[in-house]
C-alpha positions as CSV (number, residue, x, y, z in Angstrom):
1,X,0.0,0.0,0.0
2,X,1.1,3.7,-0.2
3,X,1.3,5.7,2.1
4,X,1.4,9.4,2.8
5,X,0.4,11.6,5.7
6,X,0.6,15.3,6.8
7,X,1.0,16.7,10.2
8,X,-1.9,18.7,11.4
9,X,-2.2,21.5,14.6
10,X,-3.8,20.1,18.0
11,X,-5.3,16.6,15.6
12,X,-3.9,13.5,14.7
13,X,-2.6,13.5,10.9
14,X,-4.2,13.2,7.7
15,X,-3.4,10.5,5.7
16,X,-3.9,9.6,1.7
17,X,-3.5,5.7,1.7
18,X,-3.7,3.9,-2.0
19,X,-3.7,0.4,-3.6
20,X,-5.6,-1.0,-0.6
21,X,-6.4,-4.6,-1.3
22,X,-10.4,-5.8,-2.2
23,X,-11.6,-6.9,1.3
24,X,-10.5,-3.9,3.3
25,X,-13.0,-2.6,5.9
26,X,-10.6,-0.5,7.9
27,X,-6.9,0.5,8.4
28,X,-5.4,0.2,11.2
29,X,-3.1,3.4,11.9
30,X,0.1,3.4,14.2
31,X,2.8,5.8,15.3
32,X,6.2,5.1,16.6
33,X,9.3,7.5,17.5
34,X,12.3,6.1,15.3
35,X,14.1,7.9,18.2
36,X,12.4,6.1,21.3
37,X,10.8,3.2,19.6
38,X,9.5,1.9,23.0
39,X,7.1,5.5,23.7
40,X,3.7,4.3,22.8
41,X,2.1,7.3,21.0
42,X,-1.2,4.2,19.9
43,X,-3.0,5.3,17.3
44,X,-6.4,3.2,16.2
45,X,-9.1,1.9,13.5
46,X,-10.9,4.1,10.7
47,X,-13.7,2.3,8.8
48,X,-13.0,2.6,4.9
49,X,-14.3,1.2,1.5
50,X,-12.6,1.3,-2.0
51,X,-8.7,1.4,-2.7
52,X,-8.2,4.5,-2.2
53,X,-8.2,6.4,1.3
54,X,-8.2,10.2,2.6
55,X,-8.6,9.9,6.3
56,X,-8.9,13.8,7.6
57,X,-7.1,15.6,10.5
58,X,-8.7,14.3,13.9
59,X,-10.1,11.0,12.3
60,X,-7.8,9.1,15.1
61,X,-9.4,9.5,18.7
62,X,-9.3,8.4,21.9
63,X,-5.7,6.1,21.9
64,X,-3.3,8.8,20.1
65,X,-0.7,11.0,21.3
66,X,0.6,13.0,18.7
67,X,4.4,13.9,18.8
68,X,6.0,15.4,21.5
69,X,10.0,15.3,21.2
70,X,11.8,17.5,24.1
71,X,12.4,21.1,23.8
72,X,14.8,21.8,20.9
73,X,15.2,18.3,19.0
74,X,14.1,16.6,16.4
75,X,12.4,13.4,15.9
76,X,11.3,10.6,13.3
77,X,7.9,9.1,13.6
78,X,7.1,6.2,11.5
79,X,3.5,5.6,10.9
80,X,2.7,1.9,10.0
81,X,-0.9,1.5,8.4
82,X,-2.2,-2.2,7.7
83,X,-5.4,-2.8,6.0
84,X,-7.8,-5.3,8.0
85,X,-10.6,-7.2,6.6
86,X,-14.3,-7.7,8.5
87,X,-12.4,-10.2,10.6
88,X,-9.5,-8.2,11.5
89,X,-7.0,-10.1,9.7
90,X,-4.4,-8.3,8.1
91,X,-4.3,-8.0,4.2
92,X,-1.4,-5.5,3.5
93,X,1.0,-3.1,5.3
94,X,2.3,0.5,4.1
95,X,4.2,2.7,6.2
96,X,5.4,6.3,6.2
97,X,8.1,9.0,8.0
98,X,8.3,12.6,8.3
99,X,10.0,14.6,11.1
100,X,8.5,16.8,14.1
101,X,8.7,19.7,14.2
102,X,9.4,19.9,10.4
């Protein structure tokens, strides 16, 4: 899958996600800090239908915290999105990196 996603103020990012596989009722989206892979900033599910996705700012609630690298650096967060069928099984993978701040 492709993956692309921009950062947005006070909201979890918006994504534009393509070549999702037939099958696909939702993507499962996940952030990590290539800098301290073991901070859990979660993520969660958004419900889609087609091959081609544009999930808007703030679509992610409840389990994400959005970046937060200490005063004055810069980190890489990796965003890993896998498309799920109606049974949650996983039917492809994409991922995608920017830095924050930018």
């Amino acid at each position: 899958m492709s993956v692309a996603f921009a950062w947005c103020q006070n909201a979890s990012p918006s994504f534009k996600v393509g070549q999702i596989p037939a099958g696909t009722k939702s993507l499962r989206l996940k952030m990590v800090d290539r800098d301290v892979p073991t901070w859990s900033h979660g993520g969660g599910d958004v419900p889609i239908s087609g091959p081609t996705a544009n999930v808007p700012c703030g679509a992610i609630s409840g389990a994400y915290n959005g970046p937060n690298p200490p005063a004055g650096q810069v980190h890489t967060y990796e965003w890993t999105v896998t498309a799920l069928d109606g049974s949650g099984n996983a039917l492809a993978v994409g991922t995608a990196s920017k830095k924050y701040p930018q």
